[in-house]
C-alpha positions, 0 to 999 in steps of 0.5 A, spaced: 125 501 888 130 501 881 134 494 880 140 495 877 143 489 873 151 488 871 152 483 865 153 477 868 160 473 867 159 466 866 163 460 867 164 459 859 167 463 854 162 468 850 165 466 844 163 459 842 164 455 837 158 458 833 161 464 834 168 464 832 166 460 825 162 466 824 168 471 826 173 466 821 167 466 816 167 474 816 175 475 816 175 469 810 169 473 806 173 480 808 180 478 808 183 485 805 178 490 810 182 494 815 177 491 819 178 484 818 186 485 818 186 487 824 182 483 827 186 477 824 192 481 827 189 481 834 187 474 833 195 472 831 197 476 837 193 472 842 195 465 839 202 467 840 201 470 848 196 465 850 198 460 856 202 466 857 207 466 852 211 460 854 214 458 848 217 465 846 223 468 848 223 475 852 224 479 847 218 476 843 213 476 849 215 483 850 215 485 843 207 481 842 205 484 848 206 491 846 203 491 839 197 488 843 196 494 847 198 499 843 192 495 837 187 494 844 188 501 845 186 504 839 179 502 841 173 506 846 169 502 849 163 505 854 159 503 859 151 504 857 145 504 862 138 502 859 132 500 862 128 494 860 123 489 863 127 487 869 129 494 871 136 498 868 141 494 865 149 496 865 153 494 859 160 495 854 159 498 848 163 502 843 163 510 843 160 514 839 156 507 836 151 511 833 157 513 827 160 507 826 158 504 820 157 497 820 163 493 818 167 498 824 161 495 829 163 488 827 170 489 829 169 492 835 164 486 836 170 481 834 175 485 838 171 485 844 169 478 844 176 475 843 179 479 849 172 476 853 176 470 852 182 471 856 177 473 862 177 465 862 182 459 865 183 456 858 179 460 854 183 462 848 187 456 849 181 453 844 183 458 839 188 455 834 190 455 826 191 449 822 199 447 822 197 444 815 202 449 811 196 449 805 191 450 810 192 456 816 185 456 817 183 459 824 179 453 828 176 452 834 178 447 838 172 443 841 175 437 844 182 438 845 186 445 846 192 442 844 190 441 837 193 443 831 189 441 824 182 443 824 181 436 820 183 429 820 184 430 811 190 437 814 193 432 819 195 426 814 196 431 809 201 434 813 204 428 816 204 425 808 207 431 806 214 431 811 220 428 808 222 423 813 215 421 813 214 420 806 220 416 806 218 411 810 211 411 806 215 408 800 219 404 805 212 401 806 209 401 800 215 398 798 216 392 802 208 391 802 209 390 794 214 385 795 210 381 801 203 382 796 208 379 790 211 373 795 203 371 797 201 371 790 207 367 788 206 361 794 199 361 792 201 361 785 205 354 786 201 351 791 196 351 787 200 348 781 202 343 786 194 342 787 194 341 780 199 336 779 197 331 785 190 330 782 192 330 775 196 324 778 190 321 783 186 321 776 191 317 771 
């Protein structure tokens, strides 16, 4: 009897880590392909509808959602039966893969990764973009999904470069100048009266 296998669906996202820094390496390496513009598009899309769109007005989560069905739609996907050791295995390709050339493979593959993602609770909820101005990289977030810096050197930059921050850095500074300068001066004039009192002590 012929078994046939359905890919399974597991209870993580497809695209982990590894994957995504290789998907953002790609975009980085491509940044003026079609491809990679779409994707990064898509990407931006989801970012902006993900745990349903709640810090955008209606008219936003309207104009987003359609701009992503309109781009998800643009892409054909078929189901492809093969036979393998373990019996006929069913899985999701692009049409017509055989006349893609290879940078269209790879933005099926991305597009297709990413949209496996929202088939999981929180999944693209790990997906962000640097809030460092100078920054903007895409990351994953490993430990937390409120995440808004992928590093610790954009975080501080970040807060150091806001004005209200900055000015209460110079405060700071400031009176951490005056309170080193007041230190040296007592230390300075216990030390004079050290001084004195063994000059006295040896006459």
């Amino acid at each position: 009897m012929t078994t046939i296998h359905k890919k399974k669906i597991l209870p993580f996202p497809q695209l982990d880590e590894a994957g995504f820094l290789a998907l953002r390496w790609h975009i980085e390496e491509h940044p003026d392909t079609p491809q990679s513009k779409s994707v990064e598009r898509i990407l931006e899309l989801l970012r902006h509808l993900r745990n349903g769109g709640d810090e955008l007005s209606k008219a936003e989560q309207l104009r987003f959602t359609t701009e992503l069905r309109n781009r998800v739609s643009t892409y054909r996907w078929v189901r492809r039966v093969s036979y393998t050791s373990k019996g006929l295995w069913a899985s999701v390709v692009p049409a017509d893969i055989e006349k893609l050339l290879p940078e269209d493979r790879w933005e099926y593959g991305a597009v297709g990764d990413l949209l496996d993602m929202l088939q999981f609770h929180g999944g693209f909820s790990r997906i962000g973009r640097c809030a460092d101005t100078r920054c903007g990289r895409w990351f994953y977030a490993i430990n937390r999904s409120d995440q808004k810096f992928c590093s610790l050197a954009c975080k501080q930059h970040h807060y150091d470069s806001n004005p209200e921050r900055r000015k209460q850095k110079q405060a700071y500074m400031r009176e951490h100048y005056w309170e080193q300068k007041r230190r040296a001066q007592r230390a300075d004039e216990r030390f004079k009266k050290k001084t004195r009192r063994s000059q006295k002590t040896s006459r």
